[in-house]
C-alpha atoms as one frame of an Amber mdcrd trajectory, in Angstrom:
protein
  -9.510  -5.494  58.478  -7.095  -4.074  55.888  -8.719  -0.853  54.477  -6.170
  -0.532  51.566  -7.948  -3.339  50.040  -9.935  -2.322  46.414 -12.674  -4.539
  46.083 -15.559  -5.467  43.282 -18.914  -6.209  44.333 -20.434  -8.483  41.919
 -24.784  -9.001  41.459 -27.059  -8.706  39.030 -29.609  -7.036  40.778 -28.268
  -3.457  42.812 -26.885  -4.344  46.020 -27.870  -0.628  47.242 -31.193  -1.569
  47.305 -32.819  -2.725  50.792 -35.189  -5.363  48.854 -32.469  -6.444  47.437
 -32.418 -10.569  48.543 -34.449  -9.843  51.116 -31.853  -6.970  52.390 -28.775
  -9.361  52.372 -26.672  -7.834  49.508 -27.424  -4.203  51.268 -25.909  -5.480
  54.487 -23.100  -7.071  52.887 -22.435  -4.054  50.694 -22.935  -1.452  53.901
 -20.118  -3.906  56.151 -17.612  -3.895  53.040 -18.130  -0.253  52.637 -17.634
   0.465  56.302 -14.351  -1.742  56.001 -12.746  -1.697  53.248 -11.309   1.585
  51.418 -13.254   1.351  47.991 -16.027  -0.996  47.336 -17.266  -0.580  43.605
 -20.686  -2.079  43.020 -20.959  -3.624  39.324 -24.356  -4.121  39.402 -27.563
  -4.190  38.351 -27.244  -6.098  35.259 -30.238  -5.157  32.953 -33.138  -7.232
  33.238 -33.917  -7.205  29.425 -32.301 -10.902  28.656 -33.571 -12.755  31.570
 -37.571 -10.907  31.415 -37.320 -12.340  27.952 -35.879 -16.391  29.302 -38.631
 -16.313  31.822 -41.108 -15.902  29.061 -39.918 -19.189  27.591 -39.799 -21.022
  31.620 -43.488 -19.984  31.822 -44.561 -21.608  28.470 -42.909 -24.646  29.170
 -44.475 -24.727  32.577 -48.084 -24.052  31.143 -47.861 -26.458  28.029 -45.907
 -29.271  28.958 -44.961 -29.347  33.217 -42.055 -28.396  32.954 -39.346 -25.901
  33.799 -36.465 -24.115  32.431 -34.248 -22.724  34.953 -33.520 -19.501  33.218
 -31.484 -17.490  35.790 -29.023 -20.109  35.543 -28.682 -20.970  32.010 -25.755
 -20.862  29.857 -26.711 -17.727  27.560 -28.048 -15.326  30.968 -24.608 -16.653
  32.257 -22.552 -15.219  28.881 -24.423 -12.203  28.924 -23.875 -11.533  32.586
 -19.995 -12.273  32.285 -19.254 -10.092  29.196 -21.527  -6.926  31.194 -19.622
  -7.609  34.551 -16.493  -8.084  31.984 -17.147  -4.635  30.577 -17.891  -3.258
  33.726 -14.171  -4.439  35.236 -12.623  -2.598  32.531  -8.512  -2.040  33.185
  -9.813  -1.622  36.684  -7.476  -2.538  39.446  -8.813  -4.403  42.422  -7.777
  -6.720  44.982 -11.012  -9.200  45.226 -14.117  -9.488  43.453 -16.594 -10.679
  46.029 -19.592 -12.472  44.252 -22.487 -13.091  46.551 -25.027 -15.569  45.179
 -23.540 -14.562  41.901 -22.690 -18.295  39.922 -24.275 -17.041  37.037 -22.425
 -13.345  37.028 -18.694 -14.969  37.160 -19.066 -18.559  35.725 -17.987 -17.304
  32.051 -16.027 -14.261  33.552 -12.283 -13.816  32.075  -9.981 -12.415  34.691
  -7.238 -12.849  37.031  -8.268 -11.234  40.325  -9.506 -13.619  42.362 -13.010
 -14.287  43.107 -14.619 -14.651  46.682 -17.867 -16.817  46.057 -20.119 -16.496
  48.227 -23.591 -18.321  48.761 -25.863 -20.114  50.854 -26.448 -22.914  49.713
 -25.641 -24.442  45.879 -28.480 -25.429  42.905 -28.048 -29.189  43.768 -29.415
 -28.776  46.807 -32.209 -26.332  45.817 -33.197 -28.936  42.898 -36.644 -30.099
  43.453 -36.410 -28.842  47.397 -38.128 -25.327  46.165 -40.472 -25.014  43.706
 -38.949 -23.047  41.366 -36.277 -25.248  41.244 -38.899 -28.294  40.771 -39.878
 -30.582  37.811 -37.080 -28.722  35.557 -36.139 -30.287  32.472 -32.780 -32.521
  32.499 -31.362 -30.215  30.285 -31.930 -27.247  32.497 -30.673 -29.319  35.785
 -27.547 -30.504  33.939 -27.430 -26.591  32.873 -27.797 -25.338  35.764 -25.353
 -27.757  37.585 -22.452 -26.615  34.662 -22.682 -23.167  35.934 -22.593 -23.713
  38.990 -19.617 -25.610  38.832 -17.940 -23.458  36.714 -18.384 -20.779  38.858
 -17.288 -22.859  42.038 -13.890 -23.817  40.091 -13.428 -19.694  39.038 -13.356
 -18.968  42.803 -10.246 -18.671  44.983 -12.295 -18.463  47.916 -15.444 -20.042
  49.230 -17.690 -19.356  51.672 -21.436 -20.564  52.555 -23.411 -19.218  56.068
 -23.885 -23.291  56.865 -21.691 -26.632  57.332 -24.717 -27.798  55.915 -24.047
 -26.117  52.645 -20.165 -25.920  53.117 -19.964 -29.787  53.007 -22.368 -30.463
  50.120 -20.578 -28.292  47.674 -17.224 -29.968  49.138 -18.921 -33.607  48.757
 -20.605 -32.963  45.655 -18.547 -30.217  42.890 -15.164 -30.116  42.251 -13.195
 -27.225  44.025  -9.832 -25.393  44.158 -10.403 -25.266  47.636 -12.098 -25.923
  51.086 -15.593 -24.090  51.643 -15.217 -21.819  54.626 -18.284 -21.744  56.452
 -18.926 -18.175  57.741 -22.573 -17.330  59.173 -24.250 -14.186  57.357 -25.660
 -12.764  60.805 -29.069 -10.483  61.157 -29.528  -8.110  57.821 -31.613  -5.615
  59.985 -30.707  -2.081  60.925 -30.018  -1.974  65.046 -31.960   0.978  66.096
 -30.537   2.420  69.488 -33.462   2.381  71.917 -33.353   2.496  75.683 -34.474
  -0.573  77.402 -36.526  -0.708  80.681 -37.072  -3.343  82.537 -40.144  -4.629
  83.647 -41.509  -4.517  87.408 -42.766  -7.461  88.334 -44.929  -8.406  91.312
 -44.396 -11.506  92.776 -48.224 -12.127  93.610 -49.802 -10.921  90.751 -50.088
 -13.778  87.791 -47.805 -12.973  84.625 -49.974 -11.770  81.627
């Protein structure tokens, strides 16, 4: 791997934390680092704007059934852009890789190219999970706009699954082919020496 490269990590949440998508963004963050000469990490975003759209999901839920999907509306995904925008600065750098990050880049203004990557896309999470369930048609059309927008921003993309590779290829309109690259374990390897078992032929197995 070429360690001159300069590269951008892009989330909203901080990528140096281990709870972080269940530890995915950490291990992501930890291989680039390992690899790659300088990694900056542009995250977290502050969690003011979306605290204050999830107020206005769980009212809709409670009065009338149904959802907003506020961590991918249109407003979270302007304020996102403009912060990761800000962040960029005159900043010179080879890649921005944006993990799960549709709502981070979709409004974003620049001209180094974007590696989105994800695993899986909102049409396929509509009404399969239920936070993604009984959402308004507003929010799914919403939510479906930003996720194409951020599809068309990328130069490269990449999803852990053929499963997910050919449904944004079937589905959204891209610049070009999904590459389907598996994510792997996000655990630390611990070095431990292993011993193997004696086992006695006439005694029963417990």
């Amino acid at each position: 791997m070429n360690k001159k490269l300069k590269i951008a990590f892009v989330t909203s949440s901080n990528p140096k934390d281990k709870k972080s998508w269940s530890g995915i963004y950490y291990k992501m963050f930890e291989s680039l680092d390992n690899n790659i000469e300088k990694v900056d990490c542009l995250g977290p975003i502050p969690l003011f704007f979306i605290k204050f759209l999830s107020i206005f999901n769980k009212i809709t839920r409670f009065f009338f059934n149904k959802g907003y999907n506020h961590k991918n509306s249109i407003l979270l995904s302007f304020i996102h852009s403009k912060y990761i925008q800000h962040k960029l600065g005159n900043k010179k750098y080879d890649y921005i890789f944006a993990p799960a990050a549709s709502t981070e880049v979709a409004y974003l203004n620049t001209n180094i190219p974007i590696i989105y990557c994800s695993d899986s896309s909102f049409g396929q999470l509509n009404e399969y999970y239920e936070t993604y369930s009984s959402l308004f048609k507003f929010s799914v059309k919403e939510s479906n706009y930003i996720e194409q927008k951020a599809i068309l921003k990328a130069s490269y993309l990449t999803y852990p699954s053929e499963w997910a590779s050919n449904y944004v290829e079937k589905n959204y309109k891209t610049n070009c082919v999904p590459i389907t690259i598996p994510f792997g374990a996000n655990i630390e390897v611990e070095s431990k020496q292993i011993i193997a078992k004696k086992i006695n032929k006439s005694e029963p197995i417990i």
